[in-house]
Structure formats: C-alpha cells, structure tokens
C-alpha positions in Angstrom: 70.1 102.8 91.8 67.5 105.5 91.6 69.0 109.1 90.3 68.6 111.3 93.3 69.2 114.6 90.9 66.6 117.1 90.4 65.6 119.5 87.9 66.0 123.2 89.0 62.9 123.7 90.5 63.2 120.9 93.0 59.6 120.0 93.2 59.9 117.1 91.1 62.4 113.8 90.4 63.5 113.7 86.8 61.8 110.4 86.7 58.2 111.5 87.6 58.2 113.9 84.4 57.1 113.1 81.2 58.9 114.4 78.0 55.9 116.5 77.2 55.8 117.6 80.8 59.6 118.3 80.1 59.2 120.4 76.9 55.9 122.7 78.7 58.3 123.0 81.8 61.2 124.5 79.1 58.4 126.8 76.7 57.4 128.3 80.5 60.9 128.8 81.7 61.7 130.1 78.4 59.2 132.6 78.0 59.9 133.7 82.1 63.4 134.1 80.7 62.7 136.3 77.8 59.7 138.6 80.5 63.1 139.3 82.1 65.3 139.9 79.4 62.6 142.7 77.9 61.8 144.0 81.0 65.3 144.5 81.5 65.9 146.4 78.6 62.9 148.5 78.8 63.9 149.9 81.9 67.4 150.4 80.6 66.5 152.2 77.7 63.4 153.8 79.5 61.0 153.3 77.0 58.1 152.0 78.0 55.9 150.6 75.7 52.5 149.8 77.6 50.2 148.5 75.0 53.3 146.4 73.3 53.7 144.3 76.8 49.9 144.3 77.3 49.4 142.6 74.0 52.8 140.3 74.7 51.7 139.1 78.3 48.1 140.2 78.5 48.7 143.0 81.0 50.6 146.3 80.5 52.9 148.2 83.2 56.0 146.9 85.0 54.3 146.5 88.2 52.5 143.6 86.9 55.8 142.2 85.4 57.6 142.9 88.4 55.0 141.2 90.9 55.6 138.1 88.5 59.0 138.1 88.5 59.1 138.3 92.5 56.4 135.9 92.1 58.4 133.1 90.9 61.1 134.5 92.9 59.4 133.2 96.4 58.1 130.2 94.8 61.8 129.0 93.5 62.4 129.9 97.2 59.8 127.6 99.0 61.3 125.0 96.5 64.6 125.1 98.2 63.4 125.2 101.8 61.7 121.7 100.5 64.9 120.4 99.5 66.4 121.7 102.9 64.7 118.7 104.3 65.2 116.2 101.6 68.7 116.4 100.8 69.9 115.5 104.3 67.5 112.6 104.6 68.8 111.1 101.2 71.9 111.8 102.4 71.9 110.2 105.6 70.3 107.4 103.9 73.5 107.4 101.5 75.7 107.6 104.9 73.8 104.3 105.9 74.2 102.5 103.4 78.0 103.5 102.6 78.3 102.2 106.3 76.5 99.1 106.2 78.9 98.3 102.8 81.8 99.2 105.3 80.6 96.7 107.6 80.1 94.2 105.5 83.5 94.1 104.1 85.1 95.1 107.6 83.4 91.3 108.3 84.9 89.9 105.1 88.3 91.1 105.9 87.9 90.0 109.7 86.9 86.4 108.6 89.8 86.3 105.9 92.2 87.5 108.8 90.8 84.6 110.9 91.4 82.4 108.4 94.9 83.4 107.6 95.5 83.3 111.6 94.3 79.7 111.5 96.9 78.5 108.5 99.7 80.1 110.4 99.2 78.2 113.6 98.9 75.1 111.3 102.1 76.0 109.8 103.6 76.9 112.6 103.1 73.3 114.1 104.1 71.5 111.0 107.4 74.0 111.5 107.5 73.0 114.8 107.5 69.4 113.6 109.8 69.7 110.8 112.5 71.1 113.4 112.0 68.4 116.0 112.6 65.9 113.1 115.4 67.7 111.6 117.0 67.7 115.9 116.2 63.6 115.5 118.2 63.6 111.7 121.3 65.3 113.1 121.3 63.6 116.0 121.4 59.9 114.1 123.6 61.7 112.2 126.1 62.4 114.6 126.0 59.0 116.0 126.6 57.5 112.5 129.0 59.9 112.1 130.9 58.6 115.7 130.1 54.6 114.9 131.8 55.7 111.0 135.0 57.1 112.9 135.0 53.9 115.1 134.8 52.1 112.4 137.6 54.0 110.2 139.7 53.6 113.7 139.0 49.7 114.0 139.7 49.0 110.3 143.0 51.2 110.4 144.3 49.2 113.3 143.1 45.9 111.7 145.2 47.5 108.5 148.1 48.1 110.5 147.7 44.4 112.0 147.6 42.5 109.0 150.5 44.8 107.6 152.4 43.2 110.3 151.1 40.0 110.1 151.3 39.9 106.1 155.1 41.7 106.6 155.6 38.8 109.2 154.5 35.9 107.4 156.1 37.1 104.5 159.2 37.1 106.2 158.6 33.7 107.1 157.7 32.3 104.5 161.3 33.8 102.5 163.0 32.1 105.4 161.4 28.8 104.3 161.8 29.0 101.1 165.9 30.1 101.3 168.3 27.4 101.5 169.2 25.9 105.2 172.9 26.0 106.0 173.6 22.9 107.4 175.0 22.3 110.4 178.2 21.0 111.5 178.2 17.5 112.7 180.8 16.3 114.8 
C-alpha cells in the first residue's frame, strides 16, 4: 500500500526523495528558520546590524529579508492549493476502494446467508420427516398397545376359566378318589 503522506511542503511524496535530497531539504528549512528567528529579534531589539546580515545572507536591510520571507510564504501557499486537488482525489479513490471491499464482503455474507437458507429447508424436511415417522411410531404404538390389552383381557378370562376348570376337576377328582357309600340293596 503506497504511503499517501507528504512532507510539509506538499510538492513531493516521501518516496520520490532521496536521503541527500532529504538532509538539503532540512539545511534549507533550517537556515529559513534561523532568517526568521534573527530577523525577529533584530526588530525586537531594534538594532539593526546592516553589514552583519549582508555578510550572513549576502544582502543587507530587512526589506530584502522580508520579501523572502513572504517569498516562501506564497510559495508554501501554491503548495497547498496543489494539494486542494489531490487530497480529494486520493480520497475518493480510498472511498472506492473501501466500497468495492464492502461489496465484496456484502456478496460473501449474501452467499453464506444463501447457504444457511438452503440447510434450513433441508432440515426442515428431514424435521418434517422425522415427525411424520414419529405420527406412524405412536400410532403402531397405540395399536400394540390395544392388541396388549386384548390380549391381557383374553388371558385373564382364560385364567379365570381354567381356575374353574382346575377348581372343577379338582373337585372331581377328590370325589373319585373318597370312598363310595354303598347303597342299600333290598
């Protein structure tokens, strides 16, 4: 991803510049920096030393200083009307491609959705199934359940029957086995 920033100026990427371009750039903004700082305090202290700043910068009076200073002052100016242009371009270009990102995943999420819409109308129908075949169950259920209590009713009876058949013949069977009386004869 390319570094968008710029140095102060605004002319140049940080890229394009060399580290010697770099340290020139720094000795020039230095020395504008210290123009200032003396031309500041030679007006506050109003001493004006003519031949000291025409041996320093090669030129004496503060007009000259002055006209340098403003100098700079328009240029750091056209600068930034550059920039007025450039920043919103590399910014739009950022909005474009933060929204082409958003798109991209808005698709991922939309097919993922689809997906998940898909497995919940398989499980629906295995659901679906499950319940008919759990109806079926409890319905052979219930029958077994009716043909069990048939049953239970059919073997009580036959319980109850051979009871009294077993009570019967038992009976029978003691009045074999106990002595006959016999019978008068006459």
């Amino acid at each position: 991803m390319q570094d968008k920033r710029k140095w102060r100026g605004g002319r140049h990427k940080r890229e394009d510049l060399s580290r010697d371009d770099l340290l020139f750039l720094l000795s020039i903004l230095e020395g504008e920096l210290q123009a200032r700082d003396e031309v500041i305090t030679v007006l506050k202290s109003e001493k004006i030393d003519l031949a000291l700043l025409g041996a320093h910068y090669g030129f004496s009076g503060p007009e000259k200083v002055f006209r340098a200073l403003q100098r700079d002052s328009l240029q750091a100016q056209q600068d930034h009307l550059q920039d007025v242009y450039e920043i919103p371009i590399a910014k739009v270009n950022q909005l474009l491609e933060a929204q082409k990102r958003s798109s991209k995943l808005m698709l991922e999420q939309l097919a993922e959705v689809s997906r998940s819409n898909k497995d919940l109308t398989e499980l629906k129908g295995f659901a679906l199934l499950v319940v008919k075949e759990q109806q079926c169950l409890s319905e052979l259920l219930e029958e077994h359940r009716h043909c069990v209590k048939e049953l239970t009713a059919i073997t009580d009876h036959i319980k109850q029957d051979v009871g009294t058949a077993y009570s019967r013949a038992k009976e029978e069977v003691k009045s074999l086995h106990s002595p006959v009386e016999p019978h008068n004869q006459v």
